[in-house]
Structures are given as C-alpha cells and as structure tokens.
N, CA, C and O atoms as a MOPAC input file, in Angstrom:
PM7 MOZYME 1SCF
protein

 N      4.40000 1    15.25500 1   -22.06700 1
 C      3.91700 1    14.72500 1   -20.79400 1
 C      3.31900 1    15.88200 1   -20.00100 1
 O      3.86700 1    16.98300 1   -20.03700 1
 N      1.89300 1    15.61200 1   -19.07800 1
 C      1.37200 1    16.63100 1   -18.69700 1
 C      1.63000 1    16.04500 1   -16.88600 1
 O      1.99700 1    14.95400 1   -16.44900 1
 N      1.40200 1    16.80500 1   -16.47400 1
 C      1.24400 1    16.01000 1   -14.90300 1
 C     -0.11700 1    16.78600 1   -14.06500 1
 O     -0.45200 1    17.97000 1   -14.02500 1
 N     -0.64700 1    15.68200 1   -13.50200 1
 C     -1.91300 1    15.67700 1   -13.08200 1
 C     -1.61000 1    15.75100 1   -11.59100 1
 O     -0.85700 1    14.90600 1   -11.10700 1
 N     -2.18500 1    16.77700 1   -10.77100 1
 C     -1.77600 1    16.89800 1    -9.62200 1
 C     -2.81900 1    16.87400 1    -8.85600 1
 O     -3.73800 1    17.62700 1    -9.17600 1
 N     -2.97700 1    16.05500 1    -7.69000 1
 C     -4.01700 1    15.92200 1    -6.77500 1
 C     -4.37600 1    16.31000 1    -5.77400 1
 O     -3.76900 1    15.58700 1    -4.98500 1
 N     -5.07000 1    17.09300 1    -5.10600 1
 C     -5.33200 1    17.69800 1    -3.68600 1
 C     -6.11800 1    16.48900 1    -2.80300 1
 O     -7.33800 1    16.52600 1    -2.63800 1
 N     -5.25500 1    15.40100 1    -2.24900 1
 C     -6.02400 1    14.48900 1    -1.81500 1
 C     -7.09500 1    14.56900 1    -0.31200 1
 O     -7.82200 1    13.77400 1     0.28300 1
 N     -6.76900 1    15.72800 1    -0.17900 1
 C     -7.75300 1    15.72900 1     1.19200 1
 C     -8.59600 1    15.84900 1     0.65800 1
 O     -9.48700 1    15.01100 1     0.80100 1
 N     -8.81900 1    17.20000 1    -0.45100 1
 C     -9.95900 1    18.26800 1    -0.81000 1
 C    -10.39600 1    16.81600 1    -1.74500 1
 O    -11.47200 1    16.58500 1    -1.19300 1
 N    -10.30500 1    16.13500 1    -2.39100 1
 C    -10.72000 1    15.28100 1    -3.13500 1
 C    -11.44000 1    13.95900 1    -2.35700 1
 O    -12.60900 1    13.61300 1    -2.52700 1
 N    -10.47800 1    13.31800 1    -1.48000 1
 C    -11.53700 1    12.44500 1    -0.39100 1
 C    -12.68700 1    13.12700 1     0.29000 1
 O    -13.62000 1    12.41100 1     0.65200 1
 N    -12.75000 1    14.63000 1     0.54700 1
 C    -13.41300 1    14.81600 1     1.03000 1
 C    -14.49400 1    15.47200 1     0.72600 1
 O    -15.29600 1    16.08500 1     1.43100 1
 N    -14.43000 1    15.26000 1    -0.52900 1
 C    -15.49100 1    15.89300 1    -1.47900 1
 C    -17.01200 1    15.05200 1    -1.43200 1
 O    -18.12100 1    15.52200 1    -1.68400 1
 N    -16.71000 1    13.85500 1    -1.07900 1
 C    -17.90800 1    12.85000 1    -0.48400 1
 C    -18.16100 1    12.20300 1     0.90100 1
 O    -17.54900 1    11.31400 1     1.49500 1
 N    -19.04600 1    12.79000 1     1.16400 1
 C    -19.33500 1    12.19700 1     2.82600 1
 C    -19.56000 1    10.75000 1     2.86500 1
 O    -20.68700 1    10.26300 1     2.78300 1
 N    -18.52200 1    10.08700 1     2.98600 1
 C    -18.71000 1     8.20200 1     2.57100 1
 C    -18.07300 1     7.90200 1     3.72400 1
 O    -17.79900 1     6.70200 1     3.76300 1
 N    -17.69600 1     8.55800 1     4.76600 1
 C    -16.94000 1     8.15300 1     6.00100 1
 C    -15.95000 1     7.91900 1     6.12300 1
 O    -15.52500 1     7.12700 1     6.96400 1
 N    -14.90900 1     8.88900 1     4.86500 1
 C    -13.40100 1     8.85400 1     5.16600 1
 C    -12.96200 1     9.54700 1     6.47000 1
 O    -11.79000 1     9.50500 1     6.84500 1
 N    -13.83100 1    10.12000 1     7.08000 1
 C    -13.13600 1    10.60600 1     7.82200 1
 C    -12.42600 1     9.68600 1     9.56100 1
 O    -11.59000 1    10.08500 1    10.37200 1
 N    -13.24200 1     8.40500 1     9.51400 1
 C    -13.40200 1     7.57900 1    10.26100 1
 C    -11.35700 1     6.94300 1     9.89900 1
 O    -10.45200 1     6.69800 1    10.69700 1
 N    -11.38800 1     6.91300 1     8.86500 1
 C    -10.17600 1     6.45900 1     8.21500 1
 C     -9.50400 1     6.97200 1     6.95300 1
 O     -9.63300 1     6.50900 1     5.81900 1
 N     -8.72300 1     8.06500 1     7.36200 1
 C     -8.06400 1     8.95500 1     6.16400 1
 C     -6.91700 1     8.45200 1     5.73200 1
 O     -6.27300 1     8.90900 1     4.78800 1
 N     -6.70600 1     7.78000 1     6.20300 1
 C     -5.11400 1     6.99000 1     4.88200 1
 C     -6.04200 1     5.78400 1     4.38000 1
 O     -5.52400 1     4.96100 1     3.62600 1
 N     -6.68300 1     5.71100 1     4.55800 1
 C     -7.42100 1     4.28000 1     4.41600 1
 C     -7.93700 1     4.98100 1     2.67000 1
 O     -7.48500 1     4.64000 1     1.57700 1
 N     -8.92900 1     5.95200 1     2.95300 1
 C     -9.54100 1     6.60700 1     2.19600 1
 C     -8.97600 1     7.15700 1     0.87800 1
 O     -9.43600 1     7.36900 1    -0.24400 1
 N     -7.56000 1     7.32600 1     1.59500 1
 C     -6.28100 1     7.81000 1     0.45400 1
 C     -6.02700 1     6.86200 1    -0.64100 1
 O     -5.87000 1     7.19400 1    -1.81600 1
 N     -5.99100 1     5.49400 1    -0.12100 1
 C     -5.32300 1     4.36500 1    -0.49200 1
 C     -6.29800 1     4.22900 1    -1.48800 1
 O     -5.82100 1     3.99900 1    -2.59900 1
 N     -7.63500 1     4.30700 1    -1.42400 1
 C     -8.67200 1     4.26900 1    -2.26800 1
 C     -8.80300 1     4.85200 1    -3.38700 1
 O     -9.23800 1     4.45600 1    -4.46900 1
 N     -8.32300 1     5.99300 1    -2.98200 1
 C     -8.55500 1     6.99400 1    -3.75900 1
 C     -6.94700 1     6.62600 1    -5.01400 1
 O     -6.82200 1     6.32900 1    -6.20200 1
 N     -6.30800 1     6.79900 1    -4.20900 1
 C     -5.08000 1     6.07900 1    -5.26000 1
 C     -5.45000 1     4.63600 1    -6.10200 1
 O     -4.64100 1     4.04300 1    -6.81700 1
 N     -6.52400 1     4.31100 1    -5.91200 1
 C     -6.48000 1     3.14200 1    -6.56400 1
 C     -6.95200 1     3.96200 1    -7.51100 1
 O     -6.10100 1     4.44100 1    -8.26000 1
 N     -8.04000 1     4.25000 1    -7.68100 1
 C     -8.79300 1     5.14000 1    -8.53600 1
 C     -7.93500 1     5.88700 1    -9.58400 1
 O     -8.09000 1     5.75800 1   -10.79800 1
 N     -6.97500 1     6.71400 1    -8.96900 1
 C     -6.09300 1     7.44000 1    -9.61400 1
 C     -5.12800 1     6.41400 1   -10.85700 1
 O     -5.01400 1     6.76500 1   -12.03200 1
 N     -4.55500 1     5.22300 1   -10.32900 1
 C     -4.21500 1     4.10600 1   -10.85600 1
 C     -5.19800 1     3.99500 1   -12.29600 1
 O     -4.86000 1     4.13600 1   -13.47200 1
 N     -6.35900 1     3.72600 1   -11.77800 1
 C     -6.88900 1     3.41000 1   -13.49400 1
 C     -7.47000 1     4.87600 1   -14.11600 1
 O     -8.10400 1     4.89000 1   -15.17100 1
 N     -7.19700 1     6.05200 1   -13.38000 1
 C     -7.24500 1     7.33000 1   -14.44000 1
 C     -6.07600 1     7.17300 1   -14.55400 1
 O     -6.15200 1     7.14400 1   -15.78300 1
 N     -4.76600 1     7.00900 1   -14.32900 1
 C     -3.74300 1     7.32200 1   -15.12700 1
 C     -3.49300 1     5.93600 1   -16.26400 1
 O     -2.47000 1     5.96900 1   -16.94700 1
 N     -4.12300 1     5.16300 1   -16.36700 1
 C     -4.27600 1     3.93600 1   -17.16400 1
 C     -5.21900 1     4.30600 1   -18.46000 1
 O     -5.22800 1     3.55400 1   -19.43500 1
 N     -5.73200 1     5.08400 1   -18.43400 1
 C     -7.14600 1     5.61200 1   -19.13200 1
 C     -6.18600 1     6.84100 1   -19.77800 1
 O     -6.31500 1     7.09000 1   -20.97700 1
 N     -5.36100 1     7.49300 1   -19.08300 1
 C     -4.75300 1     8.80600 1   -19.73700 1
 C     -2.81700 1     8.70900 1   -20.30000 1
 O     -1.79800 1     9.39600 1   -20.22600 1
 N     -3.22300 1     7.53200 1   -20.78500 1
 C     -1.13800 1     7.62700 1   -21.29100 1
 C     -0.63100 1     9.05200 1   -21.50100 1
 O     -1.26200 1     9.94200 1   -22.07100 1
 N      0.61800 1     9.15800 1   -20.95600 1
 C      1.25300 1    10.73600 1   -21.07700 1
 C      1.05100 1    11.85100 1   -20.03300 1
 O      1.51900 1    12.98500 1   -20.14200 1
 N      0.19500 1    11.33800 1   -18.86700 1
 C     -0.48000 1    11.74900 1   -18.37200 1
 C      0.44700 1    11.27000 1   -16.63400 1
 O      0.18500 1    10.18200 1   -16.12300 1
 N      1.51000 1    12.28200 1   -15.92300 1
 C      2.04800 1    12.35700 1   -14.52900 1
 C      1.19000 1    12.16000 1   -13.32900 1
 O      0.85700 1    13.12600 1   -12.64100 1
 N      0.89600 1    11.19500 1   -13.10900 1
 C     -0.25700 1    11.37900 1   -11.81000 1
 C      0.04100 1    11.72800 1   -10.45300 1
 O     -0.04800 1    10.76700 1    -9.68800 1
 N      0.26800 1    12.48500 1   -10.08500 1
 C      0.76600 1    12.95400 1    -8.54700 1
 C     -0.53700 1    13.11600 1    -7.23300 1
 O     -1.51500 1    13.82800 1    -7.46100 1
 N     -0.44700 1    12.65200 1    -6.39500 1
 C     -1.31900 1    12.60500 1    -5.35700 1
 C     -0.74900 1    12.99000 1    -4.01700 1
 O      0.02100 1    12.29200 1    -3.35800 1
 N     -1.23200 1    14.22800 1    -3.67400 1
 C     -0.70500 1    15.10100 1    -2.89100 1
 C     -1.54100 1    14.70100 1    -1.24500 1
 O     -2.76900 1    14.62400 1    -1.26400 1
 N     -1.09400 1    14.56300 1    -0.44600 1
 C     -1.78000 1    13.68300 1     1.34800 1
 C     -0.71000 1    14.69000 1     1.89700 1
 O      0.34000 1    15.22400 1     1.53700 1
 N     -1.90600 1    14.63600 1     3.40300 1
 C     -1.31500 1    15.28200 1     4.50200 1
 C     -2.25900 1    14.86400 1     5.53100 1
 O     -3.43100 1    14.50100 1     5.43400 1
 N     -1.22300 1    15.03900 1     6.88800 1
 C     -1.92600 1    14.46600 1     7.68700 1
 C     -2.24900 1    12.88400 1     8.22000 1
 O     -1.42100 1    11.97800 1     8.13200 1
 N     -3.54900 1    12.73300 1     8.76500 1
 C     -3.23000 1    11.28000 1     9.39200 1
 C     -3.07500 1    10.09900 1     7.84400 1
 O     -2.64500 1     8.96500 1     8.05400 1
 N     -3.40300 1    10.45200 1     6.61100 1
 C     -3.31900 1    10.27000 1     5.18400 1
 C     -1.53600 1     9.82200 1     4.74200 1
 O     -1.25300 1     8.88200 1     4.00000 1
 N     -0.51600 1    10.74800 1     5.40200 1
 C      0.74600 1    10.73700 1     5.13000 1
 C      1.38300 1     9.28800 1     5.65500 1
 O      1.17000 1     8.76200 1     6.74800 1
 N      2.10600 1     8.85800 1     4.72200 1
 C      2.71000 1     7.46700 1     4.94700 1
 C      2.16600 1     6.87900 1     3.65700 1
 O      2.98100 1     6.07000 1     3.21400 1
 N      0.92900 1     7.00600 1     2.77900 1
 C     -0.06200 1     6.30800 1     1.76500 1
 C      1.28200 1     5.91100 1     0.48600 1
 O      1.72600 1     6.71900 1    -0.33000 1
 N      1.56200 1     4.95200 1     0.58700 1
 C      3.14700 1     4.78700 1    -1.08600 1
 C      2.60400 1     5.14700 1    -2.38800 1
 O      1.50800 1     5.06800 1    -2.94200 1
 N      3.57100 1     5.49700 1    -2.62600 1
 C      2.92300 1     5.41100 1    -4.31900 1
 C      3.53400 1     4.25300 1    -5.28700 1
 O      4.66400 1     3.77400 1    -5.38000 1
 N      2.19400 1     3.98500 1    -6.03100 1
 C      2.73900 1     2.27700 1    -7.03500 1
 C      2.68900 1     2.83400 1    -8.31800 1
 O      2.42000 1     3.99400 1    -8.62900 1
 N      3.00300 1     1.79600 1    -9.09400 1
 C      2.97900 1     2.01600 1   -10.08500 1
 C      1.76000 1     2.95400 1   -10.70000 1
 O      0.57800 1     2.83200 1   -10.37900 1
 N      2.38200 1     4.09000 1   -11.82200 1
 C      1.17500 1     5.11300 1   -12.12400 1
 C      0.97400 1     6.30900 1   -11.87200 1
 O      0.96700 1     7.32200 1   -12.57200 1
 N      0.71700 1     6.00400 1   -10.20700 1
 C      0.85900 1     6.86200 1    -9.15300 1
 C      2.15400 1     7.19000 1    -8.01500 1
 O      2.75300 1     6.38000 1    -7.30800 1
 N      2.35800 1     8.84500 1    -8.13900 1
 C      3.44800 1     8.96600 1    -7.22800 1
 C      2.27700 1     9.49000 1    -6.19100 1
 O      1.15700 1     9.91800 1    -6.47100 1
 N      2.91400 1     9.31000 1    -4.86500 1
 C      2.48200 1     9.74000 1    -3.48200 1
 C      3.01400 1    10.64100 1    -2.93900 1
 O      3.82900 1    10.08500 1    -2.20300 1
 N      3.14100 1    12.16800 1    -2.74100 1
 C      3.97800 1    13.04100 1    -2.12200 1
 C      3.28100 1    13.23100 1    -0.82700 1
 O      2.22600 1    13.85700 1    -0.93200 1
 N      3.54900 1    12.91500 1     0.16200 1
 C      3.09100 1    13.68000 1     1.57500 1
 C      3.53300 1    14.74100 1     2.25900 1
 O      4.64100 1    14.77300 1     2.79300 1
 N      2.61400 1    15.76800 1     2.28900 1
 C      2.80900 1    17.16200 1     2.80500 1
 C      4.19600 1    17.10500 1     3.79100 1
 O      4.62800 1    15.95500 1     3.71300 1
 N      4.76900 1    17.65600 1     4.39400 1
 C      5.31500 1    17.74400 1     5.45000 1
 C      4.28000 1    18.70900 1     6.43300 1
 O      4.07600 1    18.21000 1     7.54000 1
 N      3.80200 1    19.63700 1     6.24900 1
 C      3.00900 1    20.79900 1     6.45700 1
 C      2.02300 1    20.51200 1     5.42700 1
 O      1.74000 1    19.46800 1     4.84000 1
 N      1.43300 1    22.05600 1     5.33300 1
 C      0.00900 1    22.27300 1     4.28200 1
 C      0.52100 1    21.28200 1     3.66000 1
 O      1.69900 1    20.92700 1     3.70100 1
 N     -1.01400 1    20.44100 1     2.61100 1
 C     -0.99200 1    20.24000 1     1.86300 1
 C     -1.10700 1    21.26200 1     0.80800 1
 O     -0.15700 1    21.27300 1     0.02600 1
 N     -1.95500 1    22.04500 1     0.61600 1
 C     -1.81500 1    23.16400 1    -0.12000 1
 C     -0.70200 1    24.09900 1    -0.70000 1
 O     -0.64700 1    24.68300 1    -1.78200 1
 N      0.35300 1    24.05200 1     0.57600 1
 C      1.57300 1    24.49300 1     0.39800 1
 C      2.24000 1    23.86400 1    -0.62200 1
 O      2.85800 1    24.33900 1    -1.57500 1
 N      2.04600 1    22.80600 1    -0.31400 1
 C      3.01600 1    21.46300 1    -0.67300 1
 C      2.53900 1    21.75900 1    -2.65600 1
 O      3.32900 1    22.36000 1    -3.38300 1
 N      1.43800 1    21.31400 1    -3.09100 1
 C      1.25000 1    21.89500 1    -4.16300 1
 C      1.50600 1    23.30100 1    -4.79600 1
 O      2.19500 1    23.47500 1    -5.80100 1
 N      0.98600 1    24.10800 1    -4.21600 1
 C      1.81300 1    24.94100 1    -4.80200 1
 C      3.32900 1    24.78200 1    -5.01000 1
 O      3.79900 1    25.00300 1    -6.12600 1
 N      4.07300 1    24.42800 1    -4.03800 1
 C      5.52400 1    24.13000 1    -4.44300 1
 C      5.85500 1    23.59300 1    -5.28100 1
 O      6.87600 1    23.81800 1    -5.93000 1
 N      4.62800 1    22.29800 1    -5.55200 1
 C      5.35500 1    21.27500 1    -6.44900 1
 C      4.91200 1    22.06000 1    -7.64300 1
 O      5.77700 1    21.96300 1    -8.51400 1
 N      3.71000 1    22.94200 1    -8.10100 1
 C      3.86600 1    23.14900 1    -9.19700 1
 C      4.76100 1    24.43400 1    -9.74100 1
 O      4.97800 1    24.81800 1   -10.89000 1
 N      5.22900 1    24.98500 1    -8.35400 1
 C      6.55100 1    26.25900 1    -8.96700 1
 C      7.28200 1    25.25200 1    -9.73200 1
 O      7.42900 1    25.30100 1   -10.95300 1
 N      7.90400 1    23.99000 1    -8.67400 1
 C      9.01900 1    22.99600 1    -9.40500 1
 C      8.67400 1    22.02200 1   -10.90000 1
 O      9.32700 1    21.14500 1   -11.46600 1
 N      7.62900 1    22.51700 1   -11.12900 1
 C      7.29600 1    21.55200 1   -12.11600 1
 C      7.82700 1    22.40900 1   -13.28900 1
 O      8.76600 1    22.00600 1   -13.97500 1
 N      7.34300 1    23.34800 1   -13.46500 1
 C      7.50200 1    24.51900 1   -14.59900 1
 C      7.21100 1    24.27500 1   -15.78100 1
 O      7.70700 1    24.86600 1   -16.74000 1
 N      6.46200 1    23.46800 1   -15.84000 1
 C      5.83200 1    22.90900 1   -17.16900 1
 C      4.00500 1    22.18800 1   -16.84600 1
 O      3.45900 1    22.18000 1   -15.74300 1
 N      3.51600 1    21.76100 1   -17.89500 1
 C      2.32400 1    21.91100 1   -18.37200 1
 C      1.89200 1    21.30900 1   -16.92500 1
 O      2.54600 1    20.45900 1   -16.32000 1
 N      0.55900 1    21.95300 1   -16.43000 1
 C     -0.01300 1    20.93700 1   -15.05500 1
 C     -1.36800 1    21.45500 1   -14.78000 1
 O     -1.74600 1    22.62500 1   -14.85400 1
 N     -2.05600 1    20.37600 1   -14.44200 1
 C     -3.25200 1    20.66600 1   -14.17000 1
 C     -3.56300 1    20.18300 1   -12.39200 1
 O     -3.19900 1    19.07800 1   -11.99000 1
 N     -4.30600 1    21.23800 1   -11.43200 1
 C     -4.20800 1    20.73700 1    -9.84800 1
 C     -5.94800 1    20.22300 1   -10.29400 1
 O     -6.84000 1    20.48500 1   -11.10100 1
 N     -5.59200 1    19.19500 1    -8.95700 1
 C     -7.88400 1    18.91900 1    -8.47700 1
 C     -7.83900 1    18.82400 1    -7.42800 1
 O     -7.22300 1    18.20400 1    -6.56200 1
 N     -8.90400 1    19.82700 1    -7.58400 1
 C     -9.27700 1    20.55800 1    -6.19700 1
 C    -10.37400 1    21.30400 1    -6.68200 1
 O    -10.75500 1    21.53700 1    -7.83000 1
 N    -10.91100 1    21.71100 1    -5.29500 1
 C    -12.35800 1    22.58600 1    -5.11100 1
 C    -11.92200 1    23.43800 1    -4.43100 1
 O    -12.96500 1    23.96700 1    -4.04900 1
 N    -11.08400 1    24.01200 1    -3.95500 1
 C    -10.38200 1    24.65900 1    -2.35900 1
 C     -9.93000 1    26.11500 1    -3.85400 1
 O     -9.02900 1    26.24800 1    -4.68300 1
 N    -10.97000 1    26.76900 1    -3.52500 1
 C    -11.04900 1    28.10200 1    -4.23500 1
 C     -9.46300 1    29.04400 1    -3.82300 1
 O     -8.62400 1    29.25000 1    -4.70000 1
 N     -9.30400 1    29.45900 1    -2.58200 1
 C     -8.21700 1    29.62700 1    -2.50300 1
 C     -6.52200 1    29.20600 1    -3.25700 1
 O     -5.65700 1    29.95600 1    -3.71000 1
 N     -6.56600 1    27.81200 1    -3.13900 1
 C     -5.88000 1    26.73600 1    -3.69200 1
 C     -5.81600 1    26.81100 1    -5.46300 1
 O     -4.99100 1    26.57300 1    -6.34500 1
 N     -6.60900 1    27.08300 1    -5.40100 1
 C     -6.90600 1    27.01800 1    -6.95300 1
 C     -6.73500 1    28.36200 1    -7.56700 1
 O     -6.34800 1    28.22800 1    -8.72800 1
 N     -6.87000 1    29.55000 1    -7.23900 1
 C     -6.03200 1    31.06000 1    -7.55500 1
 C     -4.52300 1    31.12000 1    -7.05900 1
 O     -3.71600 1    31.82300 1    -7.66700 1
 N     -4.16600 1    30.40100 1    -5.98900 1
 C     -2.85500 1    30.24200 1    -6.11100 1
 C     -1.76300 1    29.96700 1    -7.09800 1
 O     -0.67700 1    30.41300 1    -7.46600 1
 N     -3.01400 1    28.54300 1    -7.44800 1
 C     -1.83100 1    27.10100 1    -8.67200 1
 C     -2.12500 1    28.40700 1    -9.95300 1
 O     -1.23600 1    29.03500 1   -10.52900 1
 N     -3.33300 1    28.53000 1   -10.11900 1
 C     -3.53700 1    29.20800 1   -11.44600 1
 C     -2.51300 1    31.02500 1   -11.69600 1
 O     -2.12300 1    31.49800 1   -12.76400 1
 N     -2.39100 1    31.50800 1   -10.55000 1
 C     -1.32800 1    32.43200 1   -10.79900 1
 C      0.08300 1    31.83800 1   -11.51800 1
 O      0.73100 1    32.39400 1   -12.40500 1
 N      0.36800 1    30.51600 1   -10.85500 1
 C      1.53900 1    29.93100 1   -11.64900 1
 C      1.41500 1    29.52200 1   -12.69300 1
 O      2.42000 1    28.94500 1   -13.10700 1
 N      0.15700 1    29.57400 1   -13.70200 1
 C      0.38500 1    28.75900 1   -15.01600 1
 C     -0.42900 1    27.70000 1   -15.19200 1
 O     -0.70900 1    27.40100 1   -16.35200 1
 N     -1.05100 1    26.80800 1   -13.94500 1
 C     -1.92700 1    25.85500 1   -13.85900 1
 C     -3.09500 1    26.24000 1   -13.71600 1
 O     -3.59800 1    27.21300 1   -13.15500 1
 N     -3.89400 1    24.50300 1   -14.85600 1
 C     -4.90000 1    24.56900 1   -15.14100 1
 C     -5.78100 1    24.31800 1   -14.10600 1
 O     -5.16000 1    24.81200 1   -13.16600 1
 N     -6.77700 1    23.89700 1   -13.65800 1
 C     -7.60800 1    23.55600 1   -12.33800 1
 C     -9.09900 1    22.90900 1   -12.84700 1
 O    -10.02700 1    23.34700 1   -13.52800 1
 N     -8.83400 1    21.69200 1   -12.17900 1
 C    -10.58700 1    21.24100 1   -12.66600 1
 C    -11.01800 1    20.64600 1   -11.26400 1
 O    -10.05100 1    20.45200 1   -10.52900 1
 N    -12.24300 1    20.31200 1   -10.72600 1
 C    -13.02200 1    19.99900 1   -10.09400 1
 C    -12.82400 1    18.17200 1    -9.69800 1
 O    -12.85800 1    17.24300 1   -10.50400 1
 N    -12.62900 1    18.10900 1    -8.28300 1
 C    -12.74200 1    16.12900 1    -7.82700 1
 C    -13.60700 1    15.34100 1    -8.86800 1
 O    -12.98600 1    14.40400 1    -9.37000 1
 N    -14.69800 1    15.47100 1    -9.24600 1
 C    -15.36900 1    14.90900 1   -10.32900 1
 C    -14.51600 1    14.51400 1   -11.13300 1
 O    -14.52700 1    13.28900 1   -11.25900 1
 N    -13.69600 1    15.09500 1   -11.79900 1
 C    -12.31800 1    14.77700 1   -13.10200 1
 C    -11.89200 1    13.22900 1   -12.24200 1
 O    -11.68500 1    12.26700 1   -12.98100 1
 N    -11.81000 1    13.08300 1   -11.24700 1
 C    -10.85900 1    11.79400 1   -10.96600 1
 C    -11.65200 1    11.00200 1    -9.96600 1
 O    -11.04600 1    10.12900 1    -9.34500 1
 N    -13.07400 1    11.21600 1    -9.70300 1
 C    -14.09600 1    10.30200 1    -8.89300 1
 C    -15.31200 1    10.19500 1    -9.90600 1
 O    -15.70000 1    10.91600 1   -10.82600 1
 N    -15.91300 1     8.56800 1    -9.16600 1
 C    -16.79900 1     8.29800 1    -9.78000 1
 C    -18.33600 1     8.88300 1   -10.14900 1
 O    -19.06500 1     8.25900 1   -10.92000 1

C-alpha cells in the first residue's frame, strides 16, 4: 500500500475557476475527484490535506480528509514523518516539496490528480 498525499490548497488553487469565492466548496470538489483517482488506483491511500476556510470538508469513502489545525504544509510534513513508509505529496509549493522529499517522499505536480 502506497499513500497518496494531497496539498489541497496548493492543488485547488492551481486553477483560477473561482475557488476562491468558495474554498470548502472547492475542496469538496476536489475530493470528489480524488474519489475516482483512488478508484482508478487500488492499493493506493488517498489523503487530502485542507486548511483554513476548506477545514470541516469529511472524508468518504476512498478518501480520508485531514484538516490542518495550523499550516497546511506543516500538517504534511508531519503526516509524512508519521507515515514512515512509501508516499508520494501533490503539490507545486517548491518549498513544500524539499521538505516532504528530505523525508523519503516522492512529489509530483496537481496535474497527477486534476483534469
């Protein structure tokens, strides 16, 4: 089992479609999405990381929902110290992404999980 970890701001906001008008809204969307990539990828942990006015978004079947308390960024990195096994973050947030990858994680680009 691999687990797929999501930077959901950096990922909604990778397209100017007017999430910003409504960011849990946008989340919820985006989790749907995530829903049929993790349907498409058996074996495959789908985690979707929110913060902000985004936090509260559930997670259903497929998909777990972790909401930041603080950074989201933080928040990933944490989760992938605690993971300690195979993981890939998405994200564009260059910073974010030399962080996860000092720990062991792989890193690919919002494209991997948008249309």
């Amino acid at each position: 089992m691999t687990t797929l970890v999501v930077d959901g701001a950096n990922v909604v906001g990778s397209v100017p479609d007017g999430w910003w008008r409504d960011r849990k809204g946008a989340a919820v969307r985006l989790r749907g999405r995530l829903v049929d990539y993790a349907a498409a990828h058996p074996g495959t942990d789908v985690v979707l990381v929110v913060e902000g006015a985004a936090r509260g978004v559930e997670s259903v079947p497929g998909v777990r929902v972790e909401s930041a308390p603080g950074s989201g960024d933080d928040h990933i990195v944490e989760l992938v110290e605690r993971l300690g096994g195979p993981c890939t973050v998405v994200t564009a947030d260059r910073e974010l992404r030399s962080r996860v990858e000092a720990l062991g994680a792989r890193t690919v680009g919002p494209r991997t999980v948008r249309p």
